[in-house]
TORPA-4810 file (N, C-alpha, C, O; in nm, 3 decimals):
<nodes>
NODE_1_-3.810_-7.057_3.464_-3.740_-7.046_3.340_-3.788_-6.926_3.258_-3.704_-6.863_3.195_X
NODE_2_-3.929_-6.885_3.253_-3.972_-6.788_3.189_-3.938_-6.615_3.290_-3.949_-6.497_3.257_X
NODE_3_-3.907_-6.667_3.382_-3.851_-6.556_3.432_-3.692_-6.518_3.383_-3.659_-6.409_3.336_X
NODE_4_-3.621_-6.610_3.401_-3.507_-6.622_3.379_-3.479_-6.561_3.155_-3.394_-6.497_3.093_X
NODE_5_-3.596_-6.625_3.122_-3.569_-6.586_2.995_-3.637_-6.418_2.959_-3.606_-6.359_2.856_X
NODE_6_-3.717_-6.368_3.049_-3.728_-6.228_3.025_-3.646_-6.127_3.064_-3.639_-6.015_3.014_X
NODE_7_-3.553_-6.191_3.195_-3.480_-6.126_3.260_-3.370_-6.131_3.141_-3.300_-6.030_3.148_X
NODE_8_-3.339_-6.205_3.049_-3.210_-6.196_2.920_-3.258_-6.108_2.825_-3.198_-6.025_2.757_X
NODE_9_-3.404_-6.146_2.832_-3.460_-6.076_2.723_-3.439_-5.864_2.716_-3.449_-5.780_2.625_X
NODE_10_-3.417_-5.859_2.828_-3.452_-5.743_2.904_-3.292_-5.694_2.865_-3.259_-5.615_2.776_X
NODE_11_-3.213_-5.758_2.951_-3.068_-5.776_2.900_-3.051_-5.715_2.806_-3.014_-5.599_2.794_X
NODE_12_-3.092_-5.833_2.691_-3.014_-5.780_2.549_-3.107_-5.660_2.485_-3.050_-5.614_2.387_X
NODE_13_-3.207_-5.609_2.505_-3.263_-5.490_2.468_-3.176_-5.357_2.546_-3.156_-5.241_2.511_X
NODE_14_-3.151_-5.409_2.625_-3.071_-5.264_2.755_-2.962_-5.252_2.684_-2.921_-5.141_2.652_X
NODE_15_-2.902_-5.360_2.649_-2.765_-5.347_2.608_-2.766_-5.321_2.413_-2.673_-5.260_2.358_X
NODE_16_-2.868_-5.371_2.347_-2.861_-5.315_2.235_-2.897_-5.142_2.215_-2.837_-5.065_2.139_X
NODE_17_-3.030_-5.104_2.319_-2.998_-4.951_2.306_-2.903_-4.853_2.392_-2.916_-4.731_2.389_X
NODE_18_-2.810_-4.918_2.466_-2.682_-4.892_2.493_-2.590_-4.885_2.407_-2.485_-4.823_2.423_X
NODE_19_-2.621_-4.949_2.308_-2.533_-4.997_2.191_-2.521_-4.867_2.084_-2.419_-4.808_2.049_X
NODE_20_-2.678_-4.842_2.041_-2.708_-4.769_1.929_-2.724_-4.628_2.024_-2.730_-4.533_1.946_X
NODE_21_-2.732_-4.584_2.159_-2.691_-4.451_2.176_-2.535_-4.483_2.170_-2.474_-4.420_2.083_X
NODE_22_-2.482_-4.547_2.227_-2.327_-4.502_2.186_-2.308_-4.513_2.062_-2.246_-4.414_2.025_X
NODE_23_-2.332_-4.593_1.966_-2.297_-4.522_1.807_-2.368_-4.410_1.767_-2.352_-4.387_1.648_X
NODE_24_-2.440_-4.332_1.822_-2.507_-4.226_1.770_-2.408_-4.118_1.810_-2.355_-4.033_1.739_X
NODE_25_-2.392_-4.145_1.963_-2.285_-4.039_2.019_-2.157_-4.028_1.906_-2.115_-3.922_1.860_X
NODE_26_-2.116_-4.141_1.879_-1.964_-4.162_1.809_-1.988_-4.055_1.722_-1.945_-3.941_1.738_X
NODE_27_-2.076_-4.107_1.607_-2.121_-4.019_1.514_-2.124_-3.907_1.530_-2.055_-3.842_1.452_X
NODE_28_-2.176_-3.858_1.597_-2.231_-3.681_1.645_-2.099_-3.618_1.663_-2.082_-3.515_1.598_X
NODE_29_-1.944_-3.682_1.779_-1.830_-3.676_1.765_-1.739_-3.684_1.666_-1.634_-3.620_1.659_X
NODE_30_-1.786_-3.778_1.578_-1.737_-3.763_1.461_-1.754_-3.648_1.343_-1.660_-3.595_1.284_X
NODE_31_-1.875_-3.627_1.326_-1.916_-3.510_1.275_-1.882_-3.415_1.300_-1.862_-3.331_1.212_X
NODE_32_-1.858_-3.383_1.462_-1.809_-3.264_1.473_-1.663_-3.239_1.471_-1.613_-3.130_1.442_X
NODE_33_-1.599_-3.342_1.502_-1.436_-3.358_1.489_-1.389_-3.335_1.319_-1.272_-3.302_1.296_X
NODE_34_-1.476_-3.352_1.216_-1.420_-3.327_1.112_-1.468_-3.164_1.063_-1.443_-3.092_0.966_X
NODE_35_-1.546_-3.153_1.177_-1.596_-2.996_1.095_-1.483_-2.897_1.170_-1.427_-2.803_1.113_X
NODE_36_-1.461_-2.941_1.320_-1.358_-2.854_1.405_-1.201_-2.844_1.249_-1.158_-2.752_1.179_X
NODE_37_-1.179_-2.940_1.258_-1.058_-3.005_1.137_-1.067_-2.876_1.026_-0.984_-2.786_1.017_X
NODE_38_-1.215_-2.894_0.929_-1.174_-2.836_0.843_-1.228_-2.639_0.869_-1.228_-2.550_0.783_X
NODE_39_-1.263_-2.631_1.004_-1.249_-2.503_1.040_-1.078_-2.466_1.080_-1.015_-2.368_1.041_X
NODE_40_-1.040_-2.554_1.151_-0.889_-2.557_1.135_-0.814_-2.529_1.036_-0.727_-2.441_1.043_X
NODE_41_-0.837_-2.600_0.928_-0.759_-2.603_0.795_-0.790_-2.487_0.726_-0.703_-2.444_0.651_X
NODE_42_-0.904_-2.420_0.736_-0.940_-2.268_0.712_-0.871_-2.179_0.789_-0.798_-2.103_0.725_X
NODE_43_-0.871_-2.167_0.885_-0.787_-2.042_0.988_-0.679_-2.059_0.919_-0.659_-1.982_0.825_X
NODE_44_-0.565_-2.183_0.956_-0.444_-2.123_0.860_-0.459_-2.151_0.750_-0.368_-2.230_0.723_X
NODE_45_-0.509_-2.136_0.681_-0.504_-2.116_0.541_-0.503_-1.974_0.556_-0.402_-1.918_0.513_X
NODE_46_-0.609_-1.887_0.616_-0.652_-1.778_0.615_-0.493_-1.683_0.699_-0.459_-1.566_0.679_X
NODE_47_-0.440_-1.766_0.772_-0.352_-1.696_0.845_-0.220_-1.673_0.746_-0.150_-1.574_0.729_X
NODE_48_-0.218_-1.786_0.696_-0.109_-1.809_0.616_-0.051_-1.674_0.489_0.055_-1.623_0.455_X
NODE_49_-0.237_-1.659_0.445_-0.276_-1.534_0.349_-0.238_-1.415_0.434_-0.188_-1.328_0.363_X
NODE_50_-0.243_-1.385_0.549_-0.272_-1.267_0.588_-0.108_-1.228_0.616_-0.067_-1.112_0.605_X
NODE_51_0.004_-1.377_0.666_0.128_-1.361_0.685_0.210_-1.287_0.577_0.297_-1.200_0.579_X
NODE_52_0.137_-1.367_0.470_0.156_-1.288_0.318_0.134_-1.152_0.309_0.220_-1.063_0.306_X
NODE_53_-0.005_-1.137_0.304_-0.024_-0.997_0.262_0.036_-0.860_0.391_0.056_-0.742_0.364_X
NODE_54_0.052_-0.925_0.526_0.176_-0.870_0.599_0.284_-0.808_0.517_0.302_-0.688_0.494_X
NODE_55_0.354_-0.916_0.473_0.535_-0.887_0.455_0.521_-0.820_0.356_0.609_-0.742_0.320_X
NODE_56_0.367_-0.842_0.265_0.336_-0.760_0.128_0.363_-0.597_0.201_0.450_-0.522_0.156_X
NODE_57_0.304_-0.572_0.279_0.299_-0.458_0.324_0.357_-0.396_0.394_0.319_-0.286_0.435_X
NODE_58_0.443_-0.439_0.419_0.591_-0.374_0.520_0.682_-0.397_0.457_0.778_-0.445_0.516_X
NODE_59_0.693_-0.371_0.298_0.844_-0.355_0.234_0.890_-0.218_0.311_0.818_-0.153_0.386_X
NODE_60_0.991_-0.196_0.285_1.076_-0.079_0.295_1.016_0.029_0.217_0.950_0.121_0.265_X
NODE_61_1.046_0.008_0.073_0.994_0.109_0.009_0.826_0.180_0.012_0.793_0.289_-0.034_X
NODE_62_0.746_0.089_0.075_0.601_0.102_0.028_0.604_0.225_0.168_0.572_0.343_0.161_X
NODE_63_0.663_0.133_0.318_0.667_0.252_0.406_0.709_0.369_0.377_0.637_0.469_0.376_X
NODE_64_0.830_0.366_0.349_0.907_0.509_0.309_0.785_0.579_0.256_0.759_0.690_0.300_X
NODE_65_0.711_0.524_0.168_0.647_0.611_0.035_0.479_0.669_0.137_0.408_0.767_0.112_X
NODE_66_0.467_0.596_0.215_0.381_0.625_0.233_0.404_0.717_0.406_0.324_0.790_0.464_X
NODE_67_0.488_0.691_0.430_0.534_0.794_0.569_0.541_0.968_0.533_0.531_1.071_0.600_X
NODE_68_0.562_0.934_0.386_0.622_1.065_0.298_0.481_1.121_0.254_0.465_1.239_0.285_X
NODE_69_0.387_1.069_0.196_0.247_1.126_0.113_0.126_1.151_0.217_0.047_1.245_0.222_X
NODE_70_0.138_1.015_0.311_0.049_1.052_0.428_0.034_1.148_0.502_-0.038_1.248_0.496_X
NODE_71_0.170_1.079_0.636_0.225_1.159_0.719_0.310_1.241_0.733_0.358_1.271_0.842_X
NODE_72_0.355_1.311_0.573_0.386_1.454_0.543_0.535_1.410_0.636_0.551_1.486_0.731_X
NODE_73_0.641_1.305_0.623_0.767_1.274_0.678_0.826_1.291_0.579_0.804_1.253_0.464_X
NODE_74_0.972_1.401_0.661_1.062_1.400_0.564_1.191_1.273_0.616_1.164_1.208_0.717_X
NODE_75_1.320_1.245_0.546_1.437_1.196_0.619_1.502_1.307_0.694_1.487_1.428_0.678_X
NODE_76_1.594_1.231_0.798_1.671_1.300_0.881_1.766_1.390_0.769_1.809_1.366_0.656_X
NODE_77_1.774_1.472_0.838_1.942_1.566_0.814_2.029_1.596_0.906_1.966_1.654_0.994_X
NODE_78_2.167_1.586_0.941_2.203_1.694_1.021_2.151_1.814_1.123_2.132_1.840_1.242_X
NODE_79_2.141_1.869_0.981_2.053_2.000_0.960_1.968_2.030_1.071_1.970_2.142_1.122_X
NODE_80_1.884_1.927_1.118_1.719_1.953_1.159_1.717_1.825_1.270_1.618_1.804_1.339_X
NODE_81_1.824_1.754_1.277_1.811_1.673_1.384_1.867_1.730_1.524_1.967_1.800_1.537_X
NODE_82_1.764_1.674_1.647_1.840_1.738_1.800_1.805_1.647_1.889_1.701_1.585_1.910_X
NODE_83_1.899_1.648_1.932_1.918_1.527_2.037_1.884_1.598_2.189_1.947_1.692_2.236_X
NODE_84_1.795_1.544_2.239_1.765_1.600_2.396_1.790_1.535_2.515_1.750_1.419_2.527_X
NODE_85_1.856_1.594_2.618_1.896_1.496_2.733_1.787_1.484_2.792_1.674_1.516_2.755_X
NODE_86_1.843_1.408_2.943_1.752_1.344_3.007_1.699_1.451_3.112_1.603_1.426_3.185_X
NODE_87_1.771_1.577_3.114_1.735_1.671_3.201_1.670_1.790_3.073_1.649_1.909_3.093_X
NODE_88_1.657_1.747_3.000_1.519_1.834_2.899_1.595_1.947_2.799_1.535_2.027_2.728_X
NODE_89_1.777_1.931_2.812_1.825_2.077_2.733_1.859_2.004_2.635_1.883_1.884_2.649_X
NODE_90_1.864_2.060_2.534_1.879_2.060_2.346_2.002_2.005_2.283_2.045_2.116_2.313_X
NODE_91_2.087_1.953_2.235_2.205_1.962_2.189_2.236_1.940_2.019_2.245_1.833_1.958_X
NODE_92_2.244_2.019_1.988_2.236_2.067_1.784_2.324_1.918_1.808_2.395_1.874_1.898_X
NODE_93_2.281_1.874_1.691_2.361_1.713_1.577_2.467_1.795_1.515_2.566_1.723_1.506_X
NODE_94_2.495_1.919_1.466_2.581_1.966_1.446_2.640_2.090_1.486_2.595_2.205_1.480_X
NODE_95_2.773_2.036_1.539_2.868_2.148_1.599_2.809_2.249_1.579_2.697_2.227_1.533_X
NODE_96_2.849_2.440_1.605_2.842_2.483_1.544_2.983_2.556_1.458_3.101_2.526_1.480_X
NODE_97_2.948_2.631_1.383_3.118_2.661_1.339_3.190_2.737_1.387_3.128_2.791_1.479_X
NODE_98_3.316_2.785_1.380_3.419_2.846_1.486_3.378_2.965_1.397_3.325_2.972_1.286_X
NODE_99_3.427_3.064_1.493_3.368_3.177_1.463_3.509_3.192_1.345_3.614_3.130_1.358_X
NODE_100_3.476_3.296_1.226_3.581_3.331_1.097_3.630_3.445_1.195_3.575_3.497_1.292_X
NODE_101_3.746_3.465_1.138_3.842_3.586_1.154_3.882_3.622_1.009_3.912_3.539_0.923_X
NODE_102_3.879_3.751_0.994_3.900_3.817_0.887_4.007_3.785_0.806_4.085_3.700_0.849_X
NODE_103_4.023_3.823_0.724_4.137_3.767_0.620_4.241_3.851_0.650_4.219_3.971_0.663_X
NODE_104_4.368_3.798_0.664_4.525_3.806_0.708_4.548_3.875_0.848_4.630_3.965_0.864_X
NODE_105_4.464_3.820_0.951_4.452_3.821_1.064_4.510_3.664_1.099_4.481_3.559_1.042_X
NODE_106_4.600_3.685_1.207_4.591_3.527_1.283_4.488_3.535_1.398_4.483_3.641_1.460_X
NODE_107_4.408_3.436_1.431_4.357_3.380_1.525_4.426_3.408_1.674_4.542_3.373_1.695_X
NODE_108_4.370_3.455_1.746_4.484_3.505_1.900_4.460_3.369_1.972_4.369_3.287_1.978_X
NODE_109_4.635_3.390_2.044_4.638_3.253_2.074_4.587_3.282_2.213_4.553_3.394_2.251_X
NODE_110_4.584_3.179_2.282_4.543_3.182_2.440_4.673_3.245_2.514_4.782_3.197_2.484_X
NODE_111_4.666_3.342_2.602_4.732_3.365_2.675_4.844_3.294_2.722_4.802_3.201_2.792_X
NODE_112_4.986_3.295_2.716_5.050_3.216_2.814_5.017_3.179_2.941_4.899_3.207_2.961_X
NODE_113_5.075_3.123_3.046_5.031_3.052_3.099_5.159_3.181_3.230_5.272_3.188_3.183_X
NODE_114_5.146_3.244_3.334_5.217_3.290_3.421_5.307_3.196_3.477_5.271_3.098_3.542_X
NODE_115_5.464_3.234_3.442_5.557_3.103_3.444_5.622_3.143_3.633_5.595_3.259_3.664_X
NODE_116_5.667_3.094_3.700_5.686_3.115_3.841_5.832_3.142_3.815_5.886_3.040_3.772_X
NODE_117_5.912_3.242_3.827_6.053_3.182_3.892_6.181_3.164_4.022_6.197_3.198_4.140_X
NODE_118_6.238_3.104_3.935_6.290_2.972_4.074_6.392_3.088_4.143_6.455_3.152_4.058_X
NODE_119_6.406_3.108_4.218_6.456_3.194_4.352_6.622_3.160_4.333_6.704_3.205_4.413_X
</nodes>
């Protein structure tokens, strides 16, 4: 019987510090599950700010202004724009102009065309 009662005795000590490492563990999990949380709740918070101060910074106007003071950008013109093919030659954005003919001159027309006739 005194065997039998050390062998319980033994028991419930195994199983009470079975007991109190697993609530220690819980704890330690717990602790850290609320710190992960409010490192969480910091990032976006922090992200949230930065989404902000983003869109703060990519208005339209703030770029424009600063493409212009920085990086010395002007806007397009006509004028100064050229479009380049894919084989590397140039093509002006604008026509150029027909050549003037003097005043009370007409413009020469194209040649007729050599008419054949019918036999």
């Amino acid at each position: 019987m005194v065997r039998l009662n050390f062998l319980l005795l033994m028991a419930v000590l195994a199983s009470a510090m079975y007991l109190v490492h697993t609530q220690y563990l819980s704890r330690q999990l717990f602790t850290e599950l609320h710190r992960v949380q409010n490192e969480a709740r910091r990032l976006e918070l922090e992200r949230d700010r930065l989404e902000v101060e983003k869109r703060a910074q990519a208005t339209p106007l703030r770029v424009e202004r600063l493409a212009k003071e920085q990086l010395k950008m002007r806007t397009t013109t006509p004028a100064i724009t050229q479009y380049v093919r894919a084989d590397g030659t140039v093509i002006p954005a604008v026509a150029p102009a027909p050549p003037t003919t003097p005043a009370g001159q007409r413009p020469q027309a194209a040649a007729p065309a050599a008419r054949r006739s019918a036999p």
